[in-house]
C-alpha positions as CSV (number, residue, x, y, z in Angstrom):
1,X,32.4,14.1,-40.2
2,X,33.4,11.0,-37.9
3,X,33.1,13.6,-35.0
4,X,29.3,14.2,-35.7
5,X,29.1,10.6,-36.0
6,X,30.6,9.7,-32.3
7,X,28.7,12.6,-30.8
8,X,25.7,11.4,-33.2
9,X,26.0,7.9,-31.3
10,X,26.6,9.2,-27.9
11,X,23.3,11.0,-27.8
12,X,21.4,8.2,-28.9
13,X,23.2,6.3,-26.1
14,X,22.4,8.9,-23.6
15,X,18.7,9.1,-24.9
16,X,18.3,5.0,-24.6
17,X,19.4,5.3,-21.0
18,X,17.8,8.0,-20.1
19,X,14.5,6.7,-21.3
20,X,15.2,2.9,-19.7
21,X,15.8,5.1,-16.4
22,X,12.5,6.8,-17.1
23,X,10.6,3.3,-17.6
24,X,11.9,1.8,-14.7
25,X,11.3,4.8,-12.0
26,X,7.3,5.0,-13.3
27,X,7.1,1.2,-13.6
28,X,8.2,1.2,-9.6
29,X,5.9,3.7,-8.8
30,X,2.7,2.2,-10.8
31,X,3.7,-1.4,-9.1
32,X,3.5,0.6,-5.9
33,X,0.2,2.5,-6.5
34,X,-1.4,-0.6,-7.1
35,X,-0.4,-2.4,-4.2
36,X,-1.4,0.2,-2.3
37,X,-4.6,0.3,-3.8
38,X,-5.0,-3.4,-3.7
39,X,-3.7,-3.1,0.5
40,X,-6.3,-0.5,0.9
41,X,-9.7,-2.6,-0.4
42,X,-8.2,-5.5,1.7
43,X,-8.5,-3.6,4.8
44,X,-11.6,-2.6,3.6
45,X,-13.1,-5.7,3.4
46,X,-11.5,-6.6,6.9
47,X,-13.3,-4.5,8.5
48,X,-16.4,-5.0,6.9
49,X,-16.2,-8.6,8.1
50,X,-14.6,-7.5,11.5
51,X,-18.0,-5.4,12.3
52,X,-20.2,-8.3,11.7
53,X,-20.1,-11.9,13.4
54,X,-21.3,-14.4,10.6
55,X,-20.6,-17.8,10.2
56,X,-17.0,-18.5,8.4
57,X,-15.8,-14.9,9.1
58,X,-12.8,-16.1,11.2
59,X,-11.8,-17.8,7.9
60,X,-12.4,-15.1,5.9
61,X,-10.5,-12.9,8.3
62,X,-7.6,-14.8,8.5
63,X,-7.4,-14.8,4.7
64,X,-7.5,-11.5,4.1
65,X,-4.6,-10.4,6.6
66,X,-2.2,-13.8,5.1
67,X,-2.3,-10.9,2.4
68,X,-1.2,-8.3,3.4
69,X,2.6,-8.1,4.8
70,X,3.0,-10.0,7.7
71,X,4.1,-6.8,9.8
72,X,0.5,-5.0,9.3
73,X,-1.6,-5.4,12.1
74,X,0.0,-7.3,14.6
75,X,-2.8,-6.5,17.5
76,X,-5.6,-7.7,14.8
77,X,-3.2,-10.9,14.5
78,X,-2.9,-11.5,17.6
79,X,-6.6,-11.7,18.4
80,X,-7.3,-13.7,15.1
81,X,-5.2,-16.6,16.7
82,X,-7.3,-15.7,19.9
83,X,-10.1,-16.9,18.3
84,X,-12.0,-13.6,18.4
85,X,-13.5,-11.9,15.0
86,X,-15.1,-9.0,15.9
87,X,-16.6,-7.1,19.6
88,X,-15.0,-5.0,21.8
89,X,-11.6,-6.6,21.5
90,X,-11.0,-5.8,17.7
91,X,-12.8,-2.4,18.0
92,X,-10.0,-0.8,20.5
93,X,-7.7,-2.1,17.6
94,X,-9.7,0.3,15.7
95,X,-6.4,2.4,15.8
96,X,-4.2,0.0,13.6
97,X,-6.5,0.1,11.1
98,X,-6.4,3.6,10.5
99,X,-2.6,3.8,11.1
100,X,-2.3,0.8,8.2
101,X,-4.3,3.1,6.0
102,X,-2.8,6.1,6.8
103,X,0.6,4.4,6.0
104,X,-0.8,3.6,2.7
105,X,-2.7,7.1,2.0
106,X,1.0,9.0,2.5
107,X,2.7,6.2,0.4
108,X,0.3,6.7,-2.1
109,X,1.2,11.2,-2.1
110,X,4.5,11.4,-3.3
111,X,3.6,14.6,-5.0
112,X,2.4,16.2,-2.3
113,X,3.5,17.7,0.6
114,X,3.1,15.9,4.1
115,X,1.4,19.3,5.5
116,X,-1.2,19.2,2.9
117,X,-1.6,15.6,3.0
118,X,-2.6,15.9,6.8
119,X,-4.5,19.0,6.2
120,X,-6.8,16.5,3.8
121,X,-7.3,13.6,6.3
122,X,-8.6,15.8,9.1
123,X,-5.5,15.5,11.4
């Protein structure tokens, strides 16, 4: 009788940690889905803004990348501080943008398979 008690205990244990392990593995992987999403409309918007040349847009620019991590587009950066917002300078950095995205697109594919994931973007 005590026996099937202990055990009784220990399997409630082991299903409270179990399920707190559960929680905390999806919890991580929602937090990171929707920064990924959130990334993803920022360089969006970016360039949006980039492609046109209106008034305030070097603000606006400048905005946008202080959110997103300061590692991300260190050519785009560099020409922000330059002074420039959009043109010929920030289109041949047309290639960090699509490696930021891409960076997010595969974090965002955990499920799937790297092969199928570049099948789907065209590479």
């Amino acid at each position: 009788m005590v026996w099937a008690a202990i055990a009784g205990v220990v399997l409630a244990v082991i299903a409270i940690a179990f399920a707190a392990v559960t929680f905390y593995v999806s919890n991580a992987a929602l937090v990171r889905e929707r920064r990924n999403v959130f990334e993803l409309g920022l360089l969006a918007q970016l360039l949006d803004i980039s492609g046109h040349s209106n008034p305030g847009s070097h603000e606006v620019v400048r905005g946008l990348l202080r959110m997103l991590p300061p590692d991300d587009l260190p050519g785009v950066r560099r020409e922000i501080e330059r002074g420039a917002v959009s043109g010929p300078t920030l289109e041949a950095l047309l290639g960090e943008f699509n490696e930021a995205v891409d960076r997010r697109l595969e974090a965002g594919q955990c499920g799937r398979s790297r092969r199928r994931a570049r099948r789907r973007s065209g590479q």
